[in-house]
VMD Tcl script that draws the C-alpha trace (Angstrom):
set ca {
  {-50.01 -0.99 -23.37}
  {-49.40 0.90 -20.14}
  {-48.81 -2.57 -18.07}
  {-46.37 -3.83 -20.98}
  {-44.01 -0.83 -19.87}
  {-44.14 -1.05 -16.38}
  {-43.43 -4.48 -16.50}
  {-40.15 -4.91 -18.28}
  {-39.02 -1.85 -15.82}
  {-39.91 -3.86 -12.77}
  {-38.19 -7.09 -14.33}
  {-34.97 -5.01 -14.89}
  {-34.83 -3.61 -11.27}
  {-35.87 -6.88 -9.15}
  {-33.69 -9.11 -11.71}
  {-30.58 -6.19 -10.86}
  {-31.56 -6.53 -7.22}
  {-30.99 -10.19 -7.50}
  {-27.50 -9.84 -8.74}
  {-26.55 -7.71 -5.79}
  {-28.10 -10.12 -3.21}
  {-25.94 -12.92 -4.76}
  {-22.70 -11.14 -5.21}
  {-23.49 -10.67 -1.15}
  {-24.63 -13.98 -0.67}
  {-21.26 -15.14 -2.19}
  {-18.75 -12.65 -0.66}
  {-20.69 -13.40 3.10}
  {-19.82 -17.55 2.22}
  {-16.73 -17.43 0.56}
  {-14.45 -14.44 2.01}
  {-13.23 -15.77 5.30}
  {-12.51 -19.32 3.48}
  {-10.50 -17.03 0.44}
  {-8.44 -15.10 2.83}
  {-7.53 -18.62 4.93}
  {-6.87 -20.20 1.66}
  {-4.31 -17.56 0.39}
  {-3.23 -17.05 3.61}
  {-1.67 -20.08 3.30}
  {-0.56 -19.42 -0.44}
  {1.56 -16.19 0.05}
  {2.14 -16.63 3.91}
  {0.51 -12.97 4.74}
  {-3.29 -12.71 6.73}
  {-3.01 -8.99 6.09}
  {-1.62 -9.31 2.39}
  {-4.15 -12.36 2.00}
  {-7.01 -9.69 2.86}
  {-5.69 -6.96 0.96}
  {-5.91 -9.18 -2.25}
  {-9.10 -11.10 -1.41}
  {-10.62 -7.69 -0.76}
  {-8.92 -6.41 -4.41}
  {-10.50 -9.42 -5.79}
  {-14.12 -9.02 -4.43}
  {-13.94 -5.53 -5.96}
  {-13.07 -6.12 -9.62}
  {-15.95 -8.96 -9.45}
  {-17.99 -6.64 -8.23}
  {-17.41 -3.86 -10.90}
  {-17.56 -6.76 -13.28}
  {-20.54 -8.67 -11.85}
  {-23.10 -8.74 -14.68}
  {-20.28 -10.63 -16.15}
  {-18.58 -12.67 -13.70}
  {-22.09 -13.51 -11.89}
  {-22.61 -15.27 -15.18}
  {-19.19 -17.69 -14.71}
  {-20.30 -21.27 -13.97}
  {-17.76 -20.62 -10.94}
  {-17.70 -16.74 -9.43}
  {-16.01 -17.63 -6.68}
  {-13.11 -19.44 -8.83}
  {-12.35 -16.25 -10.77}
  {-12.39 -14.34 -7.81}
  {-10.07 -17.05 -6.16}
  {-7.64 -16.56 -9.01}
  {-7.83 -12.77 -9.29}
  {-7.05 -12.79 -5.47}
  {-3.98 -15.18 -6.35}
  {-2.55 -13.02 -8.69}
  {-2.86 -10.01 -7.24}
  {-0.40 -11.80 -4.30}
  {1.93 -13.15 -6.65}
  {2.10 -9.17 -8.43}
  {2.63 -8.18 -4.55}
  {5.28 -10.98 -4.30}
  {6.94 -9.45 -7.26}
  {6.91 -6.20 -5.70}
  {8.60 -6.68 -2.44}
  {11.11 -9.26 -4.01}
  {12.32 -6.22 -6.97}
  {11.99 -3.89 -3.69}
  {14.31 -6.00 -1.63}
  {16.69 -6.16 -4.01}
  {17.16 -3.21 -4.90}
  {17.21 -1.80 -1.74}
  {20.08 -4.45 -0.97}
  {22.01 -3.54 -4.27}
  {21.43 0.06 -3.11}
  {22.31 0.00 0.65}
  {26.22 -0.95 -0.39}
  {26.24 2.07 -2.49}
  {26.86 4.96 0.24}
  {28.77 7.02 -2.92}
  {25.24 7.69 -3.56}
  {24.26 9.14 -0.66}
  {27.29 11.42 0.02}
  {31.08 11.99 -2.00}
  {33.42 11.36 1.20}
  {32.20 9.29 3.48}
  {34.18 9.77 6.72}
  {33.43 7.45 9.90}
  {31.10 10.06 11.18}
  {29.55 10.56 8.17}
  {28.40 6.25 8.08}
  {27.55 6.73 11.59}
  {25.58 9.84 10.48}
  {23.82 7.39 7.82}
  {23.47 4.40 10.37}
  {21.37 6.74 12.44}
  {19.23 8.66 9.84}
  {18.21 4.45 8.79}
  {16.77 4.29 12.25}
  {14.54 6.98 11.92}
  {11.17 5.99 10.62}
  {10.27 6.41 6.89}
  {8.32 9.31 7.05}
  {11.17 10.64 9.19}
  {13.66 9.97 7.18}
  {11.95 11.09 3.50}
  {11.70 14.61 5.34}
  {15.37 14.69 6.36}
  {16.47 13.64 2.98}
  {13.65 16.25 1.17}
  {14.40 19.11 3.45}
  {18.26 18.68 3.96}
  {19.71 16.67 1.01}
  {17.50 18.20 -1.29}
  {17.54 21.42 0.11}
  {13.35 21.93 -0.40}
  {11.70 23.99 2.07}
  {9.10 22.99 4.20}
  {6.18 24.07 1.69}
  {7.70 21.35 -0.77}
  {8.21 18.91 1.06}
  {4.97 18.74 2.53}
  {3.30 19.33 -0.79}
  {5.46 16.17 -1.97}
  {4.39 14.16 0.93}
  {1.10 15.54 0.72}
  {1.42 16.28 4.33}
  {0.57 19.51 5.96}
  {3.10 22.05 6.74}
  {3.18 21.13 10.80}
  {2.92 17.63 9.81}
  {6.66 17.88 8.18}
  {7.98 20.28 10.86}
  {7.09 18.13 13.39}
  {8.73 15.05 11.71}
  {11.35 17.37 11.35}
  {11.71 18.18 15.33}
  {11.24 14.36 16.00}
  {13.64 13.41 13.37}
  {16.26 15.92 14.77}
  {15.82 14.35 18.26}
  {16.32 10.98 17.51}
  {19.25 11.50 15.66}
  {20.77 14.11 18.75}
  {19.78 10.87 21.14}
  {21.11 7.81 18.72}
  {24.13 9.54 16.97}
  {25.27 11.50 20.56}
  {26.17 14.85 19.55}
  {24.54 18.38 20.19}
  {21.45 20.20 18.51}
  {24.14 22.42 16.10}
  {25.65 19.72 14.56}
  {22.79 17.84 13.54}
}
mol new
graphics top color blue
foreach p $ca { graphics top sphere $p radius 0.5 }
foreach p [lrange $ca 0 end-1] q [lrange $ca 1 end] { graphics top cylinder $p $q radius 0.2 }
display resetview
């Protein structure tokens, strides 16, 4: 009776062992040729791997399942297509709304003066994290402590963006420290 328990217990483990060892077998022969294929598909290596890589994950939550497909590899092929048509989707609503929004400078201030766009031409040079802490700590009047807790930065991290943000707009817009 002893060797009836042991055995089912050694079944489950070796047979759950086996799973792994092909979900790795699989990933090792398939990835590079998955990437290279959508690659090609959404015109991105780095958004190819990013989805490829999202792909690989969800089978492998989902392996006692999808290691059961007659074709793994073709769910995790169209999982990874998906995933860069959603990304597609994202960047195309992003574009355009950042174009829709660019021509709208009433949002960014009332009266616009020529100063003021050239003000706005330079503060779109900055880099993003630059910028986010200009508009956090100046438009939205937040102090330091917010903004970093926003940006889940730490308190030097957004005064130093701060400094750097201040002198690259003193450099590009060409005008001294007080008025920017």
């Amino acid at each position: 009776m002893a060797m009836t328990q042991v055995e089912p217990i050694l079944t489950a483990s070796t047979t759950k062992l086996a799973s792994t060892a092909d979900f790795d077998a699989m990933f090792v022969e398939s990835h590079s040729r998955l990437v290279r294929s959508l690659t090609l598909i959404c015109g991105d290596a780095e958004v190819a791997a990013d989805c490829v890589a999202d792909a690989f994950e969800r089978a492998y939550v989902r392996w006692r399942k999808v290691g059961r497909l007659d074709d793994p590899v073709g769910w995790i092929r169209r999982v990874a297509i998906n995933r860069s048509r959603d990304s597609h989707r994202r960047l195309v609503r992003r574009d355009r709304a950042v174009e829709r929004l660019s021509s709208r400078t009433d949002l960014l201030w009332e009266d616009l003066g020529p100063q003021d766009e050239s003000l706005v031409s330079a503060v779109a040079a900055l880099s993003p994290q630059q910028r986010t802490v200009v508009a956090l700590h100046y438009l939205d009047d937040l102090p330091v402590a917010e903004v970093a807790t926003a940006m889940g930065l730490s308190e030097g991290a957004v005064k130093y963006h701060l400094h750097e943000a201040r002198g690259r707009l003193r450099d590009g817009w060409g005008t001294n420290e007080d008025e920017v």
